[in-house]
PATOR-370421 format. One record per residue (C-alpha): x, y, z; residue number from 1. Coordinates in Angstrom, 3 decimals. Each point is the difference from the previous one (the first is absolute). Layout:
BEGIN
PT; X; Y; Z; NUM
...
//
This chain:
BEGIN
PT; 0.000; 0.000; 0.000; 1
PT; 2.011; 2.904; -1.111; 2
PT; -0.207; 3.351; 1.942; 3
PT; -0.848; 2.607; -2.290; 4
PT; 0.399; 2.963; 2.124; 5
PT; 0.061; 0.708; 3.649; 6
PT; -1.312; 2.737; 1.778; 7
PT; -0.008; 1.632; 3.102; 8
PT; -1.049; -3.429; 1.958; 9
PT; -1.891; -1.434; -3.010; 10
PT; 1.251; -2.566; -2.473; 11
PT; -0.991; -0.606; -3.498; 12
PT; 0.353; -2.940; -1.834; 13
PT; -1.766; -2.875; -2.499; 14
PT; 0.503; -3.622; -0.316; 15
PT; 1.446; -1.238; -3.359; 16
PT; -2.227; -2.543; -0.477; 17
PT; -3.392; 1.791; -0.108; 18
PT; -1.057; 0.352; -3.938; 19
PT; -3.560; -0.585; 0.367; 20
PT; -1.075; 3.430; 1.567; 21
PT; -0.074; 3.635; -0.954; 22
PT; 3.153; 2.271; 0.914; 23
PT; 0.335; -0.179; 3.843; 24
PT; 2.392; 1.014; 2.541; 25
PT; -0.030; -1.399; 3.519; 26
PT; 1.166; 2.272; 2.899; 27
PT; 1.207; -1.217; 3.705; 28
PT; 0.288; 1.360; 2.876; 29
PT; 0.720; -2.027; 3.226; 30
PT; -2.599; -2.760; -0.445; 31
PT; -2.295; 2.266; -1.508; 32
PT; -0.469; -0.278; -3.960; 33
PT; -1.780; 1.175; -2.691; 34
PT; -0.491; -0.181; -3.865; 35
PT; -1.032; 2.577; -2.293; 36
PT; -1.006; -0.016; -3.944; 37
PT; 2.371; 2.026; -2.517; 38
PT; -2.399; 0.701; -2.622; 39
PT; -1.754; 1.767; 1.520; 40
PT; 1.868; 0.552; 3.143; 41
PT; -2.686; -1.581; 2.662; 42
PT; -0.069; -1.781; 2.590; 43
PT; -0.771; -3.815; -0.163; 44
PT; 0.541; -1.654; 3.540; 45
PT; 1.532; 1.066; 3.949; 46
PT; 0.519; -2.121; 2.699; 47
PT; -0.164; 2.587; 2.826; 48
PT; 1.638; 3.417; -1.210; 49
PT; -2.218; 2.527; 1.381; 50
PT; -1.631; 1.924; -2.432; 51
PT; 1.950; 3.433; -0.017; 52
PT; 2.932; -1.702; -0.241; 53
PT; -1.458; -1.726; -2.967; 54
PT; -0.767; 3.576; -1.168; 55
PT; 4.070; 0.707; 0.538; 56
PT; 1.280; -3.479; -2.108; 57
PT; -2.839; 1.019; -2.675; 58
PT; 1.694; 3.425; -0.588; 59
PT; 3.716; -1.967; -0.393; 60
PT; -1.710; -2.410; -2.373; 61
PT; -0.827; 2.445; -2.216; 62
PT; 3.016; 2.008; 0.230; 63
PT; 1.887; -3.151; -0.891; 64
PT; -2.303; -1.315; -2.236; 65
PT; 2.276; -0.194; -3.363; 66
PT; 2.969; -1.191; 2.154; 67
PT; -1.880; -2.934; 1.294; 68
PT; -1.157; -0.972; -3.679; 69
PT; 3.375; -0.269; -1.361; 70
PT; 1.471; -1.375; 2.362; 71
PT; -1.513; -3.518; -0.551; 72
PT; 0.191; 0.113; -3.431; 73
PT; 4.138; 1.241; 0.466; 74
PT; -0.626; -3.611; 1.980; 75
PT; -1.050; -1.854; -3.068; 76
PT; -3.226; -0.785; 1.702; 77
PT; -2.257; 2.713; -1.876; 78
PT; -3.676; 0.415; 1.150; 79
PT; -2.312; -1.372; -2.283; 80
PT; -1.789; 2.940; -1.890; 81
PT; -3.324; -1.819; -0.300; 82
PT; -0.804; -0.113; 3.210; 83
PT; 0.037; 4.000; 0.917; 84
PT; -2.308; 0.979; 2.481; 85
PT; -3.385; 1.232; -1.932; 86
PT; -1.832; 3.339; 1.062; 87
//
């Protein structure tokens, strides 16, 4: 599970082997996690991270938005394009 960024006390990262969803990024912090869709940014699961805090990751997400996209593909493990989130 690569870390993608880190910051302040949050840590963002994606497993390698997930192809069958939309562009996601997971973000830890303690034992706390969360996962949030890329296109568009949104959240799509929390176990526990109260919600202005969620507010707080949110805002990072979408400041590092293209940075989180390329950096899977830079993996070779590029998100499948079919499966973007619809509106």
């Amino acid at each position: 599970m690569p870390t993608v960024l880190r910051h302040g006390p949050y840590r963002f990262f994606f497993y390698s082997n997930e192809h069958g969803e939309p562009p996601h990024i997971h973000v830890q912090r303690d034992r706390l996690l969360a996962k949030f869709w890329l296109k568009p940014v949104a959240l799509a699961s929390s176990s526990h991270f109260p919600s202005h805090e969620l507010r707080t990751i949110m805002d990072i997400v979408r400041t590092n938005q293209e940075t989180f996209l390329v950096s899977k593909v830079k993996r070779n493990t590029p998100w499948r394009s079919d499966l973007a989130l619809r509106p």
